[in-house]
C-alpha positions as CSV (number, residue, x, y, z in Angstrom):
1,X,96.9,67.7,173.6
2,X,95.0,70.9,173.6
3,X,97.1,72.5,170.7
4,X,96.1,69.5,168.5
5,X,92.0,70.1,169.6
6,X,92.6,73.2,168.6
7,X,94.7,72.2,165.5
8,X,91.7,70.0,164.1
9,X,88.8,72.6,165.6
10,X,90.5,75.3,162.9
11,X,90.7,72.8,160.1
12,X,87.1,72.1,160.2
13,X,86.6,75.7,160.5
14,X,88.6,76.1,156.9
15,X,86.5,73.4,155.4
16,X,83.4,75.3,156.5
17,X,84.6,78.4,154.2
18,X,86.1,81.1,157.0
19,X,89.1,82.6,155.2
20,X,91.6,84.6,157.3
21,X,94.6,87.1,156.8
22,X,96.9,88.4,158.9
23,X,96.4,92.2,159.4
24,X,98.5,93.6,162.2
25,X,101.6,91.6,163.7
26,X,103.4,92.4,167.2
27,X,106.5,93.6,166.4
28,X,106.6,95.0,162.8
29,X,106.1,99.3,161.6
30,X,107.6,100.1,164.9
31,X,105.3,98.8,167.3
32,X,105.5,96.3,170.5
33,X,102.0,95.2,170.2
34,X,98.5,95.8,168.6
35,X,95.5,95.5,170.5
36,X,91.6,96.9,170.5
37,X,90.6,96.3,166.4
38,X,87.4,98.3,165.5
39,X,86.3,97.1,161.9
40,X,84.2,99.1,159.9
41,X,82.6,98.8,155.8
42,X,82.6,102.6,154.3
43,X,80.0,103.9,152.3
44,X,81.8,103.0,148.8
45,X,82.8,99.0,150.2
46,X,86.1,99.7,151.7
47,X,87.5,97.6,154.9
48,X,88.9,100.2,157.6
49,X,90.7,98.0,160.3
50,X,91.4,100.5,163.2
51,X,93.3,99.3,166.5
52,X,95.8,100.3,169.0
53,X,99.6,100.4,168.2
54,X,102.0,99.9,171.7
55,X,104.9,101.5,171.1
56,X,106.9,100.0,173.6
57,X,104.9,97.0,175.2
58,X,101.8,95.2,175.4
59,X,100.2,97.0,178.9
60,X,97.2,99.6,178.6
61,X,99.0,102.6,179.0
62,X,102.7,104.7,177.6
63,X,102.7,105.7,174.5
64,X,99.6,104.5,172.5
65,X,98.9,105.6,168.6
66,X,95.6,104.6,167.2
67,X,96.4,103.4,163.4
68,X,94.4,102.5,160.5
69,X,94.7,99.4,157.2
70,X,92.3,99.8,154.7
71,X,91.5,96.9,152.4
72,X,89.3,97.9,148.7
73,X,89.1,94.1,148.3
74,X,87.0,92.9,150.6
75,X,89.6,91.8,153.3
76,X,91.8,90.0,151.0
77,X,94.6,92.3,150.7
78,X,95.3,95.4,153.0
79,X,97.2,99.0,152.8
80,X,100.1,100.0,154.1
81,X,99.9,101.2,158.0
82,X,98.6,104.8,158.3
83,X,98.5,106.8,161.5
84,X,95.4,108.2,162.4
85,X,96.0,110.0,166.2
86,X,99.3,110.5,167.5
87,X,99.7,112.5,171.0
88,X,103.3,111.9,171.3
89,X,104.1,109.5,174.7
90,X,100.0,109.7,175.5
91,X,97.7,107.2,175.4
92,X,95.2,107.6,172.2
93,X,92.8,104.8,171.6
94,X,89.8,102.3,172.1
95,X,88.5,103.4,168.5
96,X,84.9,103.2,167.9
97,X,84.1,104.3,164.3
98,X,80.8,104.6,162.9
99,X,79.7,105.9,159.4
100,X,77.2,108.3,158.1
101,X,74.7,106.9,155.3
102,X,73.8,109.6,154.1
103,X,77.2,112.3,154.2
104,X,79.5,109.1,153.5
105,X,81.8,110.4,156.4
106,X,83.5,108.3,158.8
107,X,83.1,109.4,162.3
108,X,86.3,107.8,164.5
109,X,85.2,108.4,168.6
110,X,88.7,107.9,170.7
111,X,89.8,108.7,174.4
112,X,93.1,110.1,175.7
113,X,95.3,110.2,178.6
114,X,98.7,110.8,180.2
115,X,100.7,107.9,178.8
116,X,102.4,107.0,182.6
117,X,98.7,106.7,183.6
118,X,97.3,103.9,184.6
119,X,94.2,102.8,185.2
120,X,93.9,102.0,189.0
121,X,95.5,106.0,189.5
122,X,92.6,107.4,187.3
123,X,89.7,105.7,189.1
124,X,91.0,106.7,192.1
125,X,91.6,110.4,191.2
126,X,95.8,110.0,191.6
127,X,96.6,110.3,188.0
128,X,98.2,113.3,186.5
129,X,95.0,114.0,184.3
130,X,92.3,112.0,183.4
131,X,90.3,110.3,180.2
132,X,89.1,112.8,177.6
133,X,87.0,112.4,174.3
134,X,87.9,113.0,171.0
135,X,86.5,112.5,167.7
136,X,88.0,112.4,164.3
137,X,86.7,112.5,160.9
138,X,87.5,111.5,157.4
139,X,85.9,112.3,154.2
140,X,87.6,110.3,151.9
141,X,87.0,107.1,152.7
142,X,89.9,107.3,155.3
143,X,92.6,108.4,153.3
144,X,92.9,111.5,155.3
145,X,91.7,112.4,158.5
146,X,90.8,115.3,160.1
147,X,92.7,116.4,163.1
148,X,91.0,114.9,166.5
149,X,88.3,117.2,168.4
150,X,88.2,116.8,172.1
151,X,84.6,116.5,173.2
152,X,84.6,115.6,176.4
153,X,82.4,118.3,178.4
154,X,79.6,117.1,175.8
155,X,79.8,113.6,176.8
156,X,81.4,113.3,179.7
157,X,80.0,114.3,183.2
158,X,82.3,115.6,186.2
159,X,82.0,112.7,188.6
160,X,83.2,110.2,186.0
161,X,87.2,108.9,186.2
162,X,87.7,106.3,184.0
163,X,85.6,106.4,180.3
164,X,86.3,104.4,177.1
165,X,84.8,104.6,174.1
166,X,83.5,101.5,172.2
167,X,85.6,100.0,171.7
168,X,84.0,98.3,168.3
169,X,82.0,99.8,165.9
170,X,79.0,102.0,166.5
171,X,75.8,102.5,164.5
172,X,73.7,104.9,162.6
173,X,69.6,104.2,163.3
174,X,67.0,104.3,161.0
175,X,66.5,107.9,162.0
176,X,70.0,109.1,160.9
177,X,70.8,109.1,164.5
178,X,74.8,107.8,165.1
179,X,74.8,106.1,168.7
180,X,78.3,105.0,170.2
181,X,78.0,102.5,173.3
182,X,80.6,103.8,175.7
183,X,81.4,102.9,179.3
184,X,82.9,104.5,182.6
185,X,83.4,104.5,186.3
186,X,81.8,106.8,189.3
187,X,84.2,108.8,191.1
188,X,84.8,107.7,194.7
189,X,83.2,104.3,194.1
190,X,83.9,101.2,192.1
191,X,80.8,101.9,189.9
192,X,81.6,100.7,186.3
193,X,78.8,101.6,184.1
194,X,77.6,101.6,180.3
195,X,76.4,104.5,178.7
196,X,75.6,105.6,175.0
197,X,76.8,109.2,173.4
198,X,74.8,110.0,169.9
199,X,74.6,112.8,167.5
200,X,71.9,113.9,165.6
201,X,73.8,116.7,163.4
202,X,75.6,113.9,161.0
203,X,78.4,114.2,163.3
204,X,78.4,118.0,164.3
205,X,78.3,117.7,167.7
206,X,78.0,114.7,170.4
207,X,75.7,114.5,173.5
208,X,75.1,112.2,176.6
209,X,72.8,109.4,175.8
210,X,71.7,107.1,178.8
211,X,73.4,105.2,181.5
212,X,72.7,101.1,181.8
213,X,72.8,99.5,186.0
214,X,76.0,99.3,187.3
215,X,78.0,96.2,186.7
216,X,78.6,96.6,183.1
217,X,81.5,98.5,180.9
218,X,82.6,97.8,177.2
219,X,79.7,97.0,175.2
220,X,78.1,97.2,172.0
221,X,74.9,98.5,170.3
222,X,72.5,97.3,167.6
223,X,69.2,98.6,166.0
224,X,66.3,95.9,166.0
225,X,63.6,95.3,163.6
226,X,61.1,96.8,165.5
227,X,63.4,100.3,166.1
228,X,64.5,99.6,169.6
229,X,68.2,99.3,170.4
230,X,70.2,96.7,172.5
231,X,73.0,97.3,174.0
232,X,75.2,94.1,174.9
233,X,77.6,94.7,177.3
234,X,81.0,93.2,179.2
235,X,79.3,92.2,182.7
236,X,81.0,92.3,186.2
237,X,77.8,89.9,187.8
238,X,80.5,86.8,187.7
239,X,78.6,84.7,186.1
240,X,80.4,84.6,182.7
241,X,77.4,85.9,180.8
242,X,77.1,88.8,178.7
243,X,74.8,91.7,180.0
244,X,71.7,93.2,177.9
245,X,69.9,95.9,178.0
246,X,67.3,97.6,175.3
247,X,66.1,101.3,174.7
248,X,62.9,102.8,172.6
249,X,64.1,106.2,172.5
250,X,67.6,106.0,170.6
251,X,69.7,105.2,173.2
252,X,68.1,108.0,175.8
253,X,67.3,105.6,178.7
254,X,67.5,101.9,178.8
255,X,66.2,98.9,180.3
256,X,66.5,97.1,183.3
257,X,70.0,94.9,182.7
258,X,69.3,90.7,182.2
259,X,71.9,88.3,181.2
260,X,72.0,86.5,178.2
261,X,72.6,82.8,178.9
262,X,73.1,81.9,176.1
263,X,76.2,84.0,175.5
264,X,79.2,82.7,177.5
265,X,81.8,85.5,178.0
266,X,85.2,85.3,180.3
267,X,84.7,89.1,180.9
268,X,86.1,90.5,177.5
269,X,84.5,92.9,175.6
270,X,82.1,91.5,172.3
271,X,81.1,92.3,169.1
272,X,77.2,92.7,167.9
273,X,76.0,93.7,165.1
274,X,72.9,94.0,162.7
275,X,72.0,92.0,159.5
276,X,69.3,92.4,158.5
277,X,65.7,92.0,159.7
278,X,65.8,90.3,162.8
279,X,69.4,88.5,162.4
280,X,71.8,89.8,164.7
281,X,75.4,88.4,164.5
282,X,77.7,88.2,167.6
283,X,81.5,87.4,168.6
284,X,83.5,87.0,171.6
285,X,85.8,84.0,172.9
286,X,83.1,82.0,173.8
287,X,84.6,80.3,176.9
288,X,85.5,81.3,180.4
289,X,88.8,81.8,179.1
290,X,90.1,84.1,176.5
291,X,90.1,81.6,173.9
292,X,87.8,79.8,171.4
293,X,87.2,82.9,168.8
294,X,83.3,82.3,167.8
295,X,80.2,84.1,165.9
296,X,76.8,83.4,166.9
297,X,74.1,84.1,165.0
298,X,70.5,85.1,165.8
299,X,67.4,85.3,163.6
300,X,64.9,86.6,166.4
301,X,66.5,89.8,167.5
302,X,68.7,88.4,170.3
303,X,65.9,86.5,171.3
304,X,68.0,83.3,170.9
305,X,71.2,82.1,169.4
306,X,70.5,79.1,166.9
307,X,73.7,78.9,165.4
308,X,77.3,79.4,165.7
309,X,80.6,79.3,163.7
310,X,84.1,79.2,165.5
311,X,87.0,81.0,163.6
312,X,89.7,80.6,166.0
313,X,89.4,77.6,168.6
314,X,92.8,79.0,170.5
315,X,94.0,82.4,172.5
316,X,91.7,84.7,171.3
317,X,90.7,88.3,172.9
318,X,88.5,91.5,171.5
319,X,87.0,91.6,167.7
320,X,84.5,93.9,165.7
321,X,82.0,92.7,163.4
322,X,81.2,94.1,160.1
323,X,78.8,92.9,157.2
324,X,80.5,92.7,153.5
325,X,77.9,93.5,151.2
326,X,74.4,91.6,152.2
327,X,76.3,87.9,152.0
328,X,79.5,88.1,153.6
329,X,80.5,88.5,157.0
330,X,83.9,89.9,157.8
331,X,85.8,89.8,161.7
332,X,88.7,91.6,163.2
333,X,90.0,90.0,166.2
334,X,92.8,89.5,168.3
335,X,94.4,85.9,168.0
336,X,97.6,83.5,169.4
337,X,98.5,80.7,169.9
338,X,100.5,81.0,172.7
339,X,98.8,84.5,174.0
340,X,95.8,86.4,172.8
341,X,97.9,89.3,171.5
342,X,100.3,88.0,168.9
343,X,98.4,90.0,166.2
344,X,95.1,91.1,164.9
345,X,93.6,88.7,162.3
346,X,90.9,89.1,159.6
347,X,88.4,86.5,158.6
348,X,85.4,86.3,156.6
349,X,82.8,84.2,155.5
350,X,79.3,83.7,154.2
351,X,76.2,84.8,156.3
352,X,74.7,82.2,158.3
């Protein structure tokens, strides 16, 4: 019975104009599974659809390659699977890309670790190493990359365990400052935190932005009208509601956290991105479950959400946003039917 809601939920969603492609497929160039897309629109209009490839299964740690499908066409068609990082049978992922405006260069923030590490052993110090930074870059509309950087002294402070960045997109404000939402957890406690990392050398170098209240980790970040940012976050308060916070200096400090009631979440991370003006768009499975694959839109900086489109009414995990041009709006996200993680799928439509 709930297949066929969900059977008639997605065609009402093709009569409403959301078109969709397959882009990665568990399985297929080698790989067990796909997860953590990160979609970004270069400078020249290309479609860069980043994620995770799992060599050998579908858990969050062995040997994890971050690769790359790049579509000129606006999402209908897409490359052939490139390889961006590759540190053998370690862990190299949760891509947050972000370009530069002005250079044209694409900016690709990543963490590492031991590939037989797992999460629970690196919060609680017992892991073989621990999560570094890196950052890659292209210059040719991500063709070619640059061999990764690690950064992590710059961004990451000794008393941290766990850190991820993104994953999702990040942005570049109005300033020319690039600002990647990031999250971590406090050595010797179960503190899981948000926390923003920026540059203000096109790239250059990265530094430690501010920390949001505890009970928050993989978020995103978005410039509003009136300069501030907001940083919407994965939130640990169990009440299945996304957590907010805002900044006025770039990402430096940031507000007290509030929940946004009217964003559902089943703890999973979220896209969020900007417009235009004050129209913010947002996506997440918009359930206590991982399931039902929605945008929201918002014409008041956050303010409220007064409308809403649902791309995928079944399994349904993480996604990134990304505008097309001014009029279209494109979406990476994990989809099923069965599971969340069958593959990564691209859809797009008109702005609402």
């Amino acid at each position: 019975m709930k297949q066929l809601l969900w059977a008639a939920i997605a065609a009402q969603c093709l009569a409403q104009d959301v078109r969709q492609v397959e882009v990665f497929q568990a399985g297929q160039d080698g790989y067990h599974t796909y997860r953590i897309p990160a979609l970004i629109a270069t400078k020249r209009g290309t479609l860069l659809a980043f994620c995770e490839g799992r060599r050998n299964g579908r858990g969050d740690s062995g040997d994890i390659d971050l690769v790359l499908k790049r579509s000129a066409d606006g999402g209908k068609t897409w490359s052939a699977q490139q390889v961006v990082a590759d540190f053998g049978t370690d862990t190299i992922g949760n891509p947050a890309p972000v370009v530069d405006r002005k250079t044209g260069t694409i900016w690709l923030l990543l963490t590492r670790n031991v590939g037989s590490d797992h999460l629970k052993e690196i919060i609680a110090g017992q892991s073989a190493g621990t999560r570094t930074v890196w950052v890659t870059h292209s210059k040719d509309d991500g063709v070619h990359w640059a061999p990764p950087v690690e950064i992590t002294r710059d961004v990451k402070r000794p008393d941290w365990t766990w850190y991820a960045t993104g994953p999702g997109n990040g942005i570049q404000t109005r300033s020319g400052r690039l600002v990647i939402a990031c999250d971590h957890y406090v050595a010797g406690s179960l503190a899981r935190h948000s926390h923003a990392i920026y540059s203000d050398d096109h790239g250059a170098s990265w530094k430690l932005g501010g920390v949001a209240e505890d009970k928050t980790n993989e978020s995103a970040v978005a410039e509003l009208s009136d300069g501030r940012l907001t940083l919407n976050m994965r939130s640990l308060h169990e009440r299945n509601r996304r957590a907010v916070a805002h900044s006025s200096d770039g990402g430096l400090t940031w507000s007290a956290v509030t929940l946004d009631e009217g964003l559902i979440e089943p703890v999973c991370q979220a896209s969020l991105i900007s417009a235009g003006g004050k129209r913010l768009l947002f996506s997440n499975p918009a359930s206590t479950k991982r399931e039902n694959m929605t945008i929201r839109a918002s014409r008041d900086d956050g303010a409220t959400w007064a409308a809403s489109r649902v791309i995928h009414p079944g399994p349904a995990a993480y996604s990134s946003l990304a505008m097309i041009g001014r009029r279209m709006v494109g979406l990476l996200y994990e989809r099923g039917e069965a599971q969340a993680y069958e593959k990564i799928t691209f859809a797009w439509l008109p702005l609402f």
